[in-house]
Every structure is written in C-alpha cells, then in structure tokens.
N, CA, C and O atoms as CSV, one atom per row, in Angstrom:
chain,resi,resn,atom,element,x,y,z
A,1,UNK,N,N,6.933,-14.452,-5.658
A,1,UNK,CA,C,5.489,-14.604,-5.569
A,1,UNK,C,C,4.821,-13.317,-6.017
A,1,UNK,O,O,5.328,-12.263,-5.633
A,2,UNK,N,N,3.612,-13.279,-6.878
A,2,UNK,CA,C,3.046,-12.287,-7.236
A,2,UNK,C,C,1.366,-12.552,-6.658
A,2,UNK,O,O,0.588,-13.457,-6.961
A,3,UNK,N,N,1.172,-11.307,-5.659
A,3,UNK,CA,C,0.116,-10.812,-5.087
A,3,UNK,C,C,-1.070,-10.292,-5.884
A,3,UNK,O,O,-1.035,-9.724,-6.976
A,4,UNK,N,N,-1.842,-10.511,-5.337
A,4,UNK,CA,C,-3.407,-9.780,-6.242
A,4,UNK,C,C,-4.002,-8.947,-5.449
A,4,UNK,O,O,-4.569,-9.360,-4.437
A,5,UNK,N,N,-3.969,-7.488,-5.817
A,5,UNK,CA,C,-4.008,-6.118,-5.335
A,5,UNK,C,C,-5.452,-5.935,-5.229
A,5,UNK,O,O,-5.969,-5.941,-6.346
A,6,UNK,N,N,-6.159,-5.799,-4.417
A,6,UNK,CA,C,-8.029,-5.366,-4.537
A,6,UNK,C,C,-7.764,-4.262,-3.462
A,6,UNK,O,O,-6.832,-4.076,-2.679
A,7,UNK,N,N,-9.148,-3.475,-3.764
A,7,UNK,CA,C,-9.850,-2.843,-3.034
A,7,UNK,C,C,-9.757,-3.183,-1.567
A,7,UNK,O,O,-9.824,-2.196,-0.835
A,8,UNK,N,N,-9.600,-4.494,-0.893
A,8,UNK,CA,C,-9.358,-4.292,0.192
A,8,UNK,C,C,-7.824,-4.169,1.049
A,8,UNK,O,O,-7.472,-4.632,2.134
A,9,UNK,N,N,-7.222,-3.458,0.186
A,9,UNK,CA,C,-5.395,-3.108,0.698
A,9,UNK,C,C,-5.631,-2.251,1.214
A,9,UNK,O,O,-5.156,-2.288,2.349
A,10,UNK,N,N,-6.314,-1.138,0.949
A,10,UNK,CA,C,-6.412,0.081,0.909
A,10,UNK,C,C,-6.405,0.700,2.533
A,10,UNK,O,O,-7.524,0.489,2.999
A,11,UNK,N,N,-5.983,1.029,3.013
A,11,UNK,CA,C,-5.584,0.960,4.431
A,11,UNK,C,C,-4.681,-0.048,5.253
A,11,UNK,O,O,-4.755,-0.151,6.477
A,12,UNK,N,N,-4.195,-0.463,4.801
A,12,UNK,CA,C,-3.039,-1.323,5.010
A,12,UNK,C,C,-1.564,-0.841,4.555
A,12,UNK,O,O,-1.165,-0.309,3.520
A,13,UNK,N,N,-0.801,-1.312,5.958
A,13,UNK,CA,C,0.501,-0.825,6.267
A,13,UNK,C,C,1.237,-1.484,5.102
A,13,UNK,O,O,0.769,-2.594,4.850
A,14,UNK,N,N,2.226,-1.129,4.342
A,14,UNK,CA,C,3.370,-1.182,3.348
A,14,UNK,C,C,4.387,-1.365,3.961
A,14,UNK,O,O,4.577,-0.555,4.869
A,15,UNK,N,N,5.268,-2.264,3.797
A,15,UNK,CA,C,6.714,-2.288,4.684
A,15,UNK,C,C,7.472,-3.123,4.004
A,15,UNK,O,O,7.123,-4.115,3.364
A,16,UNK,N,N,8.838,-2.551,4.215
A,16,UNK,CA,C,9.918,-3.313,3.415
A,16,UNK,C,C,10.140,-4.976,3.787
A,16,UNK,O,O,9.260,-5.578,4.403
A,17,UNK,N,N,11.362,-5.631,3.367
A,17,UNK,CA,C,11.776,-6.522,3.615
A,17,UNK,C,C,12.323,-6.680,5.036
A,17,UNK,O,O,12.221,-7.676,5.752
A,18,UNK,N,N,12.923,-5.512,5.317
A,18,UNK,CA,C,13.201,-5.771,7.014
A,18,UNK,C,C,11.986,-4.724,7.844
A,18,UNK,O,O,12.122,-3.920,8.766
A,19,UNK,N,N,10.883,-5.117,7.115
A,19,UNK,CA,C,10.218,-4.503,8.212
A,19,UNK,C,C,9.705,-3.311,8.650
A,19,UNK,O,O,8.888,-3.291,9.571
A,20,UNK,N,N,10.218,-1.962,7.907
A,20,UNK,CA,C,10.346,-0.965,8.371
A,20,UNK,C,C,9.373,-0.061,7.290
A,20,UNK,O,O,9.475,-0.005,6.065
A,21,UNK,N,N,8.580,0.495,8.015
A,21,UNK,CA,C,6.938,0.577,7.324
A,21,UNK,C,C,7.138,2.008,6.364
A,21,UNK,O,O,7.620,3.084,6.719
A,22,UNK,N,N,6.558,1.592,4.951
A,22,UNK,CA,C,6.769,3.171,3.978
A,22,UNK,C,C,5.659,3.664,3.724
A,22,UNK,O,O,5.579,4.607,2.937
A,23,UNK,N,N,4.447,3.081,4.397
A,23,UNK,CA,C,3.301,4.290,4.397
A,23,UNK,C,C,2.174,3.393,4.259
A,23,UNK,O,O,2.369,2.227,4.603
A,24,UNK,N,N,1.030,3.715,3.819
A,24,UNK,CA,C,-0.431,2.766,3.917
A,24,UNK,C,C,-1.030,2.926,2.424
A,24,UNK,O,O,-0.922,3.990,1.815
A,25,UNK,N,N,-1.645,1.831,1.903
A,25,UNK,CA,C,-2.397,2.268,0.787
A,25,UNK,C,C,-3.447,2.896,0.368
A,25,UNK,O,O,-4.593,2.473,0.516
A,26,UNK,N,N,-3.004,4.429,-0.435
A,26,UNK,CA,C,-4.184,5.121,-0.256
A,26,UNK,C,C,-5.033,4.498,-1.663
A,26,UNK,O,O,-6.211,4.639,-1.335
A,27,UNK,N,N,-5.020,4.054,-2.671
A,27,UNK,CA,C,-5.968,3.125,-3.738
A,27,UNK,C,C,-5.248,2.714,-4.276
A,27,UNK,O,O,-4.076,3.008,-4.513
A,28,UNK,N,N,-6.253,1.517,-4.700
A,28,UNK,CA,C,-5.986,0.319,-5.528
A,28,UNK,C,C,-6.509,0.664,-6.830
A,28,UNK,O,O,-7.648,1.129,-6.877
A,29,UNK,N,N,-5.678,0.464,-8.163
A,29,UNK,CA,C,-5.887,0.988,-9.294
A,29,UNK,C,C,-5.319,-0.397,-10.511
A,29,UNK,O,O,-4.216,-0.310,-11.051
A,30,UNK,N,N,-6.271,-1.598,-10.784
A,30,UNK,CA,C,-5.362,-2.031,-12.256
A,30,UNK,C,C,-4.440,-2.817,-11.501
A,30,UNK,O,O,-3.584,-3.210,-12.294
A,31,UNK,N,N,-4.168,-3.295,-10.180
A,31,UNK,CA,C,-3.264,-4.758,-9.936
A,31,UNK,C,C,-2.314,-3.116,-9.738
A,31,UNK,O,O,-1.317,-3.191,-10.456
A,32,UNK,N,N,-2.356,-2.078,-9.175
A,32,UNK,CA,C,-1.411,-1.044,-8.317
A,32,UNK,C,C,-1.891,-0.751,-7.352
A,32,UNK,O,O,-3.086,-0.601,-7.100
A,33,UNK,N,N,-1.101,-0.651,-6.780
A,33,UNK,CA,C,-1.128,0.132,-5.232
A,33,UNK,C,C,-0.372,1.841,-5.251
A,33,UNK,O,O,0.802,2.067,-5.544
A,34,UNK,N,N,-1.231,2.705,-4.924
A,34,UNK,CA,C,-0.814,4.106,-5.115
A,34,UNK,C,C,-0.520,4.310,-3.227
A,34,UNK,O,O,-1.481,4.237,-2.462
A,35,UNK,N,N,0.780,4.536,-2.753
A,35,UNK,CA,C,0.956,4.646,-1.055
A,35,UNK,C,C,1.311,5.764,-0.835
A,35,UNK,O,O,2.081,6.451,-1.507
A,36,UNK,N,N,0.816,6.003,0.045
A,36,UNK,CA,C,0.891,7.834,0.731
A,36,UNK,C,C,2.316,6.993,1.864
A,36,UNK,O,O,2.383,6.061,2.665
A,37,UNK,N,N,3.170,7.947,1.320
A,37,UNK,CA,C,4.488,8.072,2.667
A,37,UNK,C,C,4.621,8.453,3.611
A,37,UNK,O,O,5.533,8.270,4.417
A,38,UNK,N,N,3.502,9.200,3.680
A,38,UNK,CA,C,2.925,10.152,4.695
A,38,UNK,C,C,1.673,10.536,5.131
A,38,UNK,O,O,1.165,11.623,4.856
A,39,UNK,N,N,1.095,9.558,5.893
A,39,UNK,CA,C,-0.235,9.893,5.758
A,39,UNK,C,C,-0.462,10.966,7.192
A,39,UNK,O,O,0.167,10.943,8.250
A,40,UNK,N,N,-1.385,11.709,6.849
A,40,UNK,CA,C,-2.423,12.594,7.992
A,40,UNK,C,C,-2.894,11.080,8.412
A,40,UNK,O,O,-2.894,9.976,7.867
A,41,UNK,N,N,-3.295,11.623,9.677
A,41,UNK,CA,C,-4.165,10.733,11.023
A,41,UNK,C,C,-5.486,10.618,10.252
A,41,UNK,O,O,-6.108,9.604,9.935
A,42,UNK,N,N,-5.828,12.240,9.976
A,42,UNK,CA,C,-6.921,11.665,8.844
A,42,UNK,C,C,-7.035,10.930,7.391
A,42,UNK,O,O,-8.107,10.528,6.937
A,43,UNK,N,N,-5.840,10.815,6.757
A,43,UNK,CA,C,-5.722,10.027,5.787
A,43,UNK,C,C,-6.157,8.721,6.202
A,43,UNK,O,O,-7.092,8.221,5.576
A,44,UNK,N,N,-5.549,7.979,7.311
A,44,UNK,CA,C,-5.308,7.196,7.152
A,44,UNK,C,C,-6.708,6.493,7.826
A,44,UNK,O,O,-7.086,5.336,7.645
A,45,UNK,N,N,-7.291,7.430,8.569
A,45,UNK,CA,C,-8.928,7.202,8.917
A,45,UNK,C,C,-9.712,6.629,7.850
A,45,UNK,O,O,-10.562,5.741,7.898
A,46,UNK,N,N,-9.148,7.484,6.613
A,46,UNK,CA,C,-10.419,7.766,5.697
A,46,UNK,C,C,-9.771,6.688,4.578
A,46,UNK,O,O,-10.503,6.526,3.602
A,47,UNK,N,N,-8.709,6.045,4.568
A,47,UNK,CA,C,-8.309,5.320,3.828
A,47,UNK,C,C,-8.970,3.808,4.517
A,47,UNK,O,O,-9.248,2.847,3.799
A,48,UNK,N,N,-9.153,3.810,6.021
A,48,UNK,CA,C,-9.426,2.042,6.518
A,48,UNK,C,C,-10.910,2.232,6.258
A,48,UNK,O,O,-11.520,1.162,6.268
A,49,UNK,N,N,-11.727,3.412,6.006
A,49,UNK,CA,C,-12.754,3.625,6.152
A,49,UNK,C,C,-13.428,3.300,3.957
A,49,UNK,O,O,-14.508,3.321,3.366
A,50,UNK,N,N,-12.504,3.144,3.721
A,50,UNK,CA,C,-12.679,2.790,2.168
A,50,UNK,C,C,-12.756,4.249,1.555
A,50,UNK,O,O,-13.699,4.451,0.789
A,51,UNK,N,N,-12.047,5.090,1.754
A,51,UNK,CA,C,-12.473,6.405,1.138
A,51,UNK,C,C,-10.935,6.647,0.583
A,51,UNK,O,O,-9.946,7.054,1.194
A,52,UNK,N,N,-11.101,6.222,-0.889
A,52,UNK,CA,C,-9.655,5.592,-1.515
A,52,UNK,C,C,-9.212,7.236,-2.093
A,52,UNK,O,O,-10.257,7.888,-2.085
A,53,UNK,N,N,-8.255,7.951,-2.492
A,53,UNK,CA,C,-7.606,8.668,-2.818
A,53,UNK,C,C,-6.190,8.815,-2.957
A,53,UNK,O,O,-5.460,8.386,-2.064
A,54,UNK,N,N,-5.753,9.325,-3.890
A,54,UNK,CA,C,-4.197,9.796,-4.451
A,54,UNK,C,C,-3.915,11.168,-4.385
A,54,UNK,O,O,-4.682,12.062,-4.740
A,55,UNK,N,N,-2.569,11.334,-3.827
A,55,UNK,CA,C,-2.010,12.517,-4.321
A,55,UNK,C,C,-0.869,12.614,-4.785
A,55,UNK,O,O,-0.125,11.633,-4.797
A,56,UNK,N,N,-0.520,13.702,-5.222
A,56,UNK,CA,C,1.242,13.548,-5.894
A,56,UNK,C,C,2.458,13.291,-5.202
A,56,UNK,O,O,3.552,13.300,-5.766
A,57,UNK,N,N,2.281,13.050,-3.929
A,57,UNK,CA,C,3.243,12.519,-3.337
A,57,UNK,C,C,2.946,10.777,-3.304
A,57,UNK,O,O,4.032,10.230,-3.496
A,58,UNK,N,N,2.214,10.095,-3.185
A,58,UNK,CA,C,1.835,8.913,-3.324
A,58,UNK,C,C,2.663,7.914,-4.571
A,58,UNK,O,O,2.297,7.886,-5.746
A,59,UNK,N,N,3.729,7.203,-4.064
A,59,UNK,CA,C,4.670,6.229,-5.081
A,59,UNK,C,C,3.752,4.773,-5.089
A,59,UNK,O,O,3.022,4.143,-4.323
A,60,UNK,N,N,4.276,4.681,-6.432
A,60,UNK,CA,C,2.995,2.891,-7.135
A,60,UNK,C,C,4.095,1.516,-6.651
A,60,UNK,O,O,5.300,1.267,-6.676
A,61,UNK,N,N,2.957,0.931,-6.267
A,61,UNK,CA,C,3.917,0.072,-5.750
A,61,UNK,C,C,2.676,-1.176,-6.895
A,61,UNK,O,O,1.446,-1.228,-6.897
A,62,UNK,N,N,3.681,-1.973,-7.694
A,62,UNK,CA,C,3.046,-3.392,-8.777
A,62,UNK,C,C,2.949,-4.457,-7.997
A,62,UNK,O,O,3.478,-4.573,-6.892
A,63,UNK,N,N,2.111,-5.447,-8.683
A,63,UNK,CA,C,2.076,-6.577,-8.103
A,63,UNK,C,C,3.538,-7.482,-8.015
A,63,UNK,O,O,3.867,-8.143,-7.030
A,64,UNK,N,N,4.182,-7.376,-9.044
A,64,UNK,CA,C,5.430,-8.045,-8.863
A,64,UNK,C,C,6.014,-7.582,-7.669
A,64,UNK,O,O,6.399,-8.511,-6.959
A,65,UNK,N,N,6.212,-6.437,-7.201
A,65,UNK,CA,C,6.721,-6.259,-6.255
A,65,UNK,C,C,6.610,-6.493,-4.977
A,65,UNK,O,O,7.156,-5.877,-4.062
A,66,UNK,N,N,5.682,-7.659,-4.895
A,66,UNK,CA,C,4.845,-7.724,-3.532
A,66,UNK,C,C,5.872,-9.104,-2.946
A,66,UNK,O,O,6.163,-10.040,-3.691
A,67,UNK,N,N,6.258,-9.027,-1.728
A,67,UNK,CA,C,6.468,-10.919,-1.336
A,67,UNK,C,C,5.023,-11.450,-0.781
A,67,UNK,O,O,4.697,-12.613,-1.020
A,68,UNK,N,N,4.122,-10.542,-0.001
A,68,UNK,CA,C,3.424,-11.013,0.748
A,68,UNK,C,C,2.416,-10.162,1.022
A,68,UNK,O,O,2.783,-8.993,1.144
A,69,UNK,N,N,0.755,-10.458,1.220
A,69,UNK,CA,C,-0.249,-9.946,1.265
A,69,UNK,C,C,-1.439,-10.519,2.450
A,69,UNK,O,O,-2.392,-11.292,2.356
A,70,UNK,N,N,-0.832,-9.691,3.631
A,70,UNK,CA,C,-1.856,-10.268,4.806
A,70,UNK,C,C,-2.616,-8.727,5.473
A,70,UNK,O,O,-3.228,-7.800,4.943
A,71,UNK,N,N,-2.237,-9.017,6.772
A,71,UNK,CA,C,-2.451,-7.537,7.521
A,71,UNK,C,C,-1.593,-6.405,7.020
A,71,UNK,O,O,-1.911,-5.249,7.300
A,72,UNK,N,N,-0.546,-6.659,6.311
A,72,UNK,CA,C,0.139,-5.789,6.287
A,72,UNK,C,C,0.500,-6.084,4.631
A,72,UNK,O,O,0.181,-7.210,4.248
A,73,UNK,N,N,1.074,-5.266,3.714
A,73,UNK,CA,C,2.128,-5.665,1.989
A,73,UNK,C,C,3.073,-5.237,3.204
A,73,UNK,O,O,3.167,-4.470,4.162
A,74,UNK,N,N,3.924,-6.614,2.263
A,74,UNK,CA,C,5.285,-6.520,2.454
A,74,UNK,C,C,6.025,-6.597,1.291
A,74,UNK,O,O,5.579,-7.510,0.597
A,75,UNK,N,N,7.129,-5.936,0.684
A,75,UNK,CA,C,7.703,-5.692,-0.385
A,75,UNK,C,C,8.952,-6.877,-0.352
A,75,UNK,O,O,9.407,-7.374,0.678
A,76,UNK,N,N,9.312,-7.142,-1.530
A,76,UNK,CA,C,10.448,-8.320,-2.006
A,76,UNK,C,C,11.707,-7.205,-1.466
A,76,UNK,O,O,11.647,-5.984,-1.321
A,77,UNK,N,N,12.747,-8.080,-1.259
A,77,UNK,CA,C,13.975,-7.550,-0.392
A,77,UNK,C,C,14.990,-7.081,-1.949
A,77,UNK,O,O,16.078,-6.539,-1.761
A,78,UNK,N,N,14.605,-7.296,-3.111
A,78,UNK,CA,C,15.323,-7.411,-4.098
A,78,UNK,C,C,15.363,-6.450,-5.057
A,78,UNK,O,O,16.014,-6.503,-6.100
A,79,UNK,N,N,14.462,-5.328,-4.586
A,79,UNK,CA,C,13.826,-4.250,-5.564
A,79,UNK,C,C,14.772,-3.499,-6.088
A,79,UNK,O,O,14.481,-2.599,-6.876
C-alpha cells in the first residue's frame, strides 16, 4: 500500500513493523517524510505545533515505504 504524505504527519510517531518507534516527523517535503531520530522535547513541541524543520541528522522516509497512515506511520516490514 502506498500512503499520501501531507503536512499533517508532521508530528507524528514513525515506527517499524514490530512496532518499535524511530522518531517523529519533522517535514513533509514532495510525498517525503524528513524524521528526526531524535527529537528534543522541544522538537517535538514545535513539530505537533506545525513548526516543520530538518536537520542533518533527520533520515527520508518515501511514500512507498509506508504500510500505514493513522495516529502514528508505520513502515512495511520488508524494507
């Protein structure tokens, strides 16, 4: 299944296939997701708060790669 990435991911938890969470989305860019692995308490404030930003630690996660798009991306078990 392929997901459609907007502006409203952007603070939302990232987590694998079993579950186990790789960080929150700091922006939505072009059907990408740019995820901080590590967010500050304040990142992640300012990310639910729509205040979208990247840094060089932040890995792209594509739409193909998505299984599922609710409260949370969840990533395909197959990557």
């Amino acid at each position: 299944m392929t997901a459609t990435l907007t502006d409203d991911e952007v603070g939302k938890t990232v987590v694998d296939a079993e579950q186990k969470e790789l960080g929150i989305v700091a922006k939505v860019d072009g059907g990408r997701a740019y995820v901080d692995p590590n967010p500050s308490v304040a990142e992640h404030v300012l990310a639910t708060v729509g205040w979208e930003g990247e840094d060089e630690e932040d890995y792209l996660v594509t739409e193909d790669m998505i299984a599922s798009v609710g409260d949370e991306i969840v990533l395909q078990g197959d990557l």
